[in-house]
N, C-alpha and C positions, 0 to 999 in steps of 0.2 A: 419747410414750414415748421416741421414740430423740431429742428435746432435753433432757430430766431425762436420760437415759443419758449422752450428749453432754456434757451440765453435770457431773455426777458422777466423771465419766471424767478429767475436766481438774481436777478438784480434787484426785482421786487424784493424778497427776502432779506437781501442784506441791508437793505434801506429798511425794511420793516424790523428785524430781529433785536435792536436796543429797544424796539416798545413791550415786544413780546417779552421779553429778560425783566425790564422796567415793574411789567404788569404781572409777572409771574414771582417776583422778587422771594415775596411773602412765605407763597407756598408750593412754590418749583414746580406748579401743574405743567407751566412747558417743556420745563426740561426733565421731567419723569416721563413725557414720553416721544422723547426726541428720537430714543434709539428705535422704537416703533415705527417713529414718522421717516427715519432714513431706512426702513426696509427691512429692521433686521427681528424678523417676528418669532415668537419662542415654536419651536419645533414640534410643541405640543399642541397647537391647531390640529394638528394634523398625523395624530400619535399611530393611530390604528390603520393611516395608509388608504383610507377612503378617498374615493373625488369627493372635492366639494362645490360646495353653492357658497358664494360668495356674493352677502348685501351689505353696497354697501349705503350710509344712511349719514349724512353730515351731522345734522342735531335733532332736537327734541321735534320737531313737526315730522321730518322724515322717520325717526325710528318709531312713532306712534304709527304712519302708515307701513311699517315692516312688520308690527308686531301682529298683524290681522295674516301675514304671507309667512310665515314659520311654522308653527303647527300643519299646515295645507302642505306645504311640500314637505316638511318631512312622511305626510302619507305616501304624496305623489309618487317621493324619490327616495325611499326610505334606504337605497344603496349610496346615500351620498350623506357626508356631516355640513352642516350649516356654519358660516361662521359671521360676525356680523364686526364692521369697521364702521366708525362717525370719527369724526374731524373734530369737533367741540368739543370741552368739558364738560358741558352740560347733556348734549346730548352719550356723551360715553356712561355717566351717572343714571342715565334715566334708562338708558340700554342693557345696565348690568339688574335696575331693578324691574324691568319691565319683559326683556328678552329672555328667559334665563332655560327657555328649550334649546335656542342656539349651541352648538358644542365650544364656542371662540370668540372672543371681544377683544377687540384689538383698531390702532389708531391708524388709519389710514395714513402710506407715506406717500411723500411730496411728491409732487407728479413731474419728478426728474424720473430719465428712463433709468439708470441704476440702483435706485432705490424699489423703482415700479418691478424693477424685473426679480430682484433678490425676492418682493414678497411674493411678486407671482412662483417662485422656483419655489418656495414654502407649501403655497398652499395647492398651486398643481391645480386652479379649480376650473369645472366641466363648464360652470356657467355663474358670469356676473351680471349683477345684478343694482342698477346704479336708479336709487330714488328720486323722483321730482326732476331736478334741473342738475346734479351731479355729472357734467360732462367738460371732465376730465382727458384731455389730446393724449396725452402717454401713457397714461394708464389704459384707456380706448384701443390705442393703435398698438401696446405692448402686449396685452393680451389677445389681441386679435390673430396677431402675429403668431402666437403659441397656440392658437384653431381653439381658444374660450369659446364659447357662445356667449352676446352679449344682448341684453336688454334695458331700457329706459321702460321703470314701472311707475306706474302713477305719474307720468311726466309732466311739467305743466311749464309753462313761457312763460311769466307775466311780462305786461306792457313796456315795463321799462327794463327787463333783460333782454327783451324782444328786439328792443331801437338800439341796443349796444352789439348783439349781437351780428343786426343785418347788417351793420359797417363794416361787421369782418367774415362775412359770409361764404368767401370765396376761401377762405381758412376752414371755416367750418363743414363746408358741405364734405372736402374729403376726410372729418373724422365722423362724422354723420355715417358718411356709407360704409364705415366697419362695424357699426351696428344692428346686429340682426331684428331687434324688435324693438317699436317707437312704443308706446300703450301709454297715451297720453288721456288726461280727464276730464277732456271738453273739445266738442270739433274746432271750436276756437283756437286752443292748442296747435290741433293738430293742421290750422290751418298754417299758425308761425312757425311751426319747428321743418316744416313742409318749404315755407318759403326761405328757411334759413339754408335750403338744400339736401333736405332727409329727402330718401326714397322716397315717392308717395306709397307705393307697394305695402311697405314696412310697418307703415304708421297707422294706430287706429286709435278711435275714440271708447274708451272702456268705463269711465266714470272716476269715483274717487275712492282708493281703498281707505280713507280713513274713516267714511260711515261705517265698512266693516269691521273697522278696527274697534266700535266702540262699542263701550259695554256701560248699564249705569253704576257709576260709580260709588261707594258707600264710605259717609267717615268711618273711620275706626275710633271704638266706642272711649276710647281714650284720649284723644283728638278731640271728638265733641266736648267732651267733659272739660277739656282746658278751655275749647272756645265758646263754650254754653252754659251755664252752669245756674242753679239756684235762682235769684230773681231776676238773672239776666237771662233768661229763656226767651221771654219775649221780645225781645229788643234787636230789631232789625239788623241786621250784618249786611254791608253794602263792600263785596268784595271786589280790588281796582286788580285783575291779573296781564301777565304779561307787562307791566308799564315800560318804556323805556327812559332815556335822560331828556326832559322837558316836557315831560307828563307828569309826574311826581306833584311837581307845583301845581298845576292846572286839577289835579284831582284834591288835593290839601284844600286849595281855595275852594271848590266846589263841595268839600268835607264839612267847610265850618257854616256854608249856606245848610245843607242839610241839617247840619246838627241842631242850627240856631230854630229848625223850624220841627225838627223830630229830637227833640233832646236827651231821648237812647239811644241815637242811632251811633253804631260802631264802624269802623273801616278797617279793614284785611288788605293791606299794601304788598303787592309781591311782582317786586322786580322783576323782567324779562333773565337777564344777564346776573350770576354769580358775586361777579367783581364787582357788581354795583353795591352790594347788602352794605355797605358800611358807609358810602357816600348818602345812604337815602336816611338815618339817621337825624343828619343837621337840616335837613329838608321838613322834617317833621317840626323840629323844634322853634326852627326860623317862622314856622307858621304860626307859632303860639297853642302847638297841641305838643300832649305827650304821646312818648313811643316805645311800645314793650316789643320786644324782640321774643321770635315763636322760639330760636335755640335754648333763651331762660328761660320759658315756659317750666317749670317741674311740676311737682305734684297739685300745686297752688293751679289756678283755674285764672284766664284772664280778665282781670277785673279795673285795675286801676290805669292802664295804657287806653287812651280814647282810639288810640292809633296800632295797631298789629303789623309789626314787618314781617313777614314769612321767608326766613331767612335759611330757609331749607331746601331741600332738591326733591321733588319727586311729590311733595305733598300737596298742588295746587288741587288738581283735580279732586282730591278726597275733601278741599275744603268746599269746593265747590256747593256741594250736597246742604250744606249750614249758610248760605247763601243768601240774602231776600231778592239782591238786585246784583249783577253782576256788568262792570265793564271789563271789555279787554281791550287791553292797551298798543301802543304800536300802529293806533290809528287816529291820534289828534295833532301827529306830527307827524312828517313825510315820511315812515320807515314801511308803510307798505301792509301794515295791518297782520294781525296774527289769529291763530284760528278758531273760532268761536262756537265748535263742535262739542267740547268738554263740558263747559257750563250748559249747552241744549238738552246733550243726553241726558242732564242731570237735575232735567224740565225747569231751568230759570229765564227767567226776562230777561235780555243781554240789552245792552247799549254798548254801540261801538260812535268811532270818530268819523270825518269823511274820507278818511286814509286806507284804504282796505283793496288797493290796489292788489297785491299779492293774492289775496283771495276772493277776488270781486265776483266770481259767479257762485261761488258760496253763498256771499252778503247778501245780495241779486234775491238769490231763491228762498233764504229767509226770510227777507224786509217782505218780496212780494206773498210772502205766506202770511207773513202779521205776525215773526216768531223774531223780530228783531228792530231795535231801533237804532235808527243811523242818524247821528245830529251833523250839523254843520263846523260847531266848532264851539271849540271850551266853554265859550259862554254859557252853550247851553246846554251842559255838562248836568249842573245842580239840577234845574229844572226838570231835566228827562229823570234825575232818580228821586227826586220827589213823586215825580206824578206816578211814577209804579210804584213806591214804595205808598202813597195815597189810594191807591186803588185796587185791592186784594184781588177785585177776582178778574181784573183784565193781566194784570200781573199773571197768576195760573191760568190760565189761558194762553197767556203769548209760552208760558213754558209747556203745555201740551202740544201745542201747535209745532213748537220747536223738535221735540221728539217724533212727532208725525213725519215731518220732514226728515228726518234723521231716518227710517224704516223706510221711508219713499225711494229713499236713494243708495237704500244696500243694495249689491252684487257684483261691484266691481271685482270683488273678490274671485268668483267663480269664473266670469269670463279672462281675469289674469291667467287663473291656473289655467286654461285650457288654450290661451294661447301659446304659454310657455311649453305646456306639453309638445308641443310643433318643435320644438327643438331639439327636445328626443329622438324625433324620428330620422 
């Protein structure tokens, strides 16, 4: 099984690697860290000769639930260094300015067994540590092999990895059982990853570490000052985060209804994906609005752009705080919805799409709180930030409510660390 995986896996690659090259052309982010992704990781992970703990975390949703598990085991396990691998560029950016108790940041390599083994032979580690849905056959079964301890933290199946997976379940169940711990965040979960062929023994329901992960967020007082400034203090900022490619437009349109009816009203556009910042541009302009980009931002304060792209890494969350109405994107076309924790901590009114499949007992517990709206579809996009942008205090309300909920549902945290502790023993 895992040599047809193995075979398979590398065919994908070679079929895929002119877009990778293609896409990377610009600014070589893939191939600066190719030598990473084939195994070959600098020797300084691991300078002082410690075991380590090893998470790892693909992109920006999963290393935001890592960063609440770092500080904790470094108490735990204070005789071990941490080191942390993501797969994206975006999540590696978000990991070097979020993680930085970790002792190693580094790219996870391809889940061919010689690449998996070279970094296992690096980092030597006591126990990995694979976030969300990170289930990886040779990495799995190569460190298993070498007596790793191995855990699935914060695991979660959504609906539609669910119906791909159980086609190939009789594959999965024996990389399932070299898995020593399931700690998934909904018995939902744990009822799919269960029928996919995990031990039932293994598997438990623990909650979500990303309530623990979060903290409320503050601009930085020079941040505000470019996006707030003088007589534009008052004038509502309706920020669209996480969008992805066919949201853009659907939010533009639904921009120039607001505007036509709040004629201060501003828009904070910020891309899901990196590689998009330059395509969203003629999207702006195609709609008959202008578009100031946050990287030309200087000293000057944003004034004359009706349209803000935030074309930077790492700053969504601190915009969040400057806020009136927030959507997040990823959910008014089929990609599954993205996570609308950031903006609650940070007490706003969210509108999301009917897309939120990836996160749907999130959406679930919010909407049935009154800490979130969920519309049907584009159309009724404007409408929904109208009427909170119309209504002050049911608007602050749904952003307490939101926060309430956020405090309801810490401790994931705590029951993690004390099951991992079991593997010590």
């Amino acid at each position: 099984m895992y040599l047809l995986y193995s075979l398979l896996l590398a065919l994908g690659f070679a079929l895929a690697a002119p877009w990778f090259i293609w896409k990377g052309r610009g600014d070589g982010r893939y191939l600066r860290s190719f030598r990473e992704r084939m195994g070959r990781l600098p020797s300084s992970l691991r300078a002082d000769g410690r075991q380590c703990i090893w998470i790892h975390a693909v992109s920006v949703g999963e290393v935001l639930a890592a960063r609440a598990l770092i500080g904790p085991l470094k108490r735990r396990f204070p005789a071990h260094c941490i080191v942390i691998s993501t797969t994206t560029v975006t999540g590696q950016a978000v990991a070097r300015n979020s993680l930085r108790e970790a002792e190693g940041l580094f790219y996870v390599p391809f889940d061919w067994p010689r690449p998996v083994r070279k970094a296992l032979e690096v980092l030597s580690p006591w126990l990995l540590l694979l976030v969300e849905t990170e289930l990886w056959p040779n990495l799995i079964h190569q460190a298993h092999r070498r007596g790793t301890r191995i855990a699935l933290v914060n695991g979660r199946i959504s609906p539609r990895s669910f119906a791909r997976y159980r086609r190939i379940r009789c594959c999965f169940k024996q990389v399932l059982s070299e898995v020593d711990l399931l700690l998934m965040q909904e018995p939902s979960h744990v009822r799919r990853i269960v029928e996919m062929g995990a031990p039932p023994a293994r598997v438990r329901a623990l909650g979500n570490l990303k309530f623990d992960a979060l903290e409320p967020p503050r601009a930085p007082e020079g941040l505000a000052r470019l996006l707030s400034s003088g007589e534009c203090d008052s004038r509502p900022i309706w920020v669209a985060g996480s969008t992805v490619g066919g949201e853009e437009e659907c939010v533009l349109r639904a921009f120039r209804q607001v505007r036509d009816a709040v004629p201060g009203a501003r828009l904070i556009l910020a891309p899901r994906h990196p590689e998009r910042f330059d395509s969203v541009p003629p999207l702006v302009e195609a709609a008959g609005l202008l578009c100031e980009r946050r990287s030309r931002l200087g000293i000057r304060p944003w004034e004359d752009g009706e349209v803000l792209l935030l074309d930077s890494m790492g700053e969504l969350a601190q915009v969040y705080p400057l806020a009136s109405v927030v959507f997040v994107g990823g959910s008014l076309v089929p990609a599954g919805g993205h996570n609308v924790l950031e903006p609650a901590v940070a007490g706003k009114a969210v509108v999301v799409g009917p897309h939120m499949e990836n996160f749907q007992e999130i959406a679930d517990r919010f909407r049935e709180a009154g800490a979130l709206v969920q519309i049907a579809s584009a159309a009724e996009l404007a409408p929904a930030v109208l009427a909170l942008l119309g209504d002050d205090s049911r608007r602050h309300a749904m952003g307490e409510r939101a926060r309430a909920v956020i405090e309801q549902n810490r401790g994931a945290l705590q029951r993690t660390l004390e099951a991992l502790e079991e593997l010590a023993r």
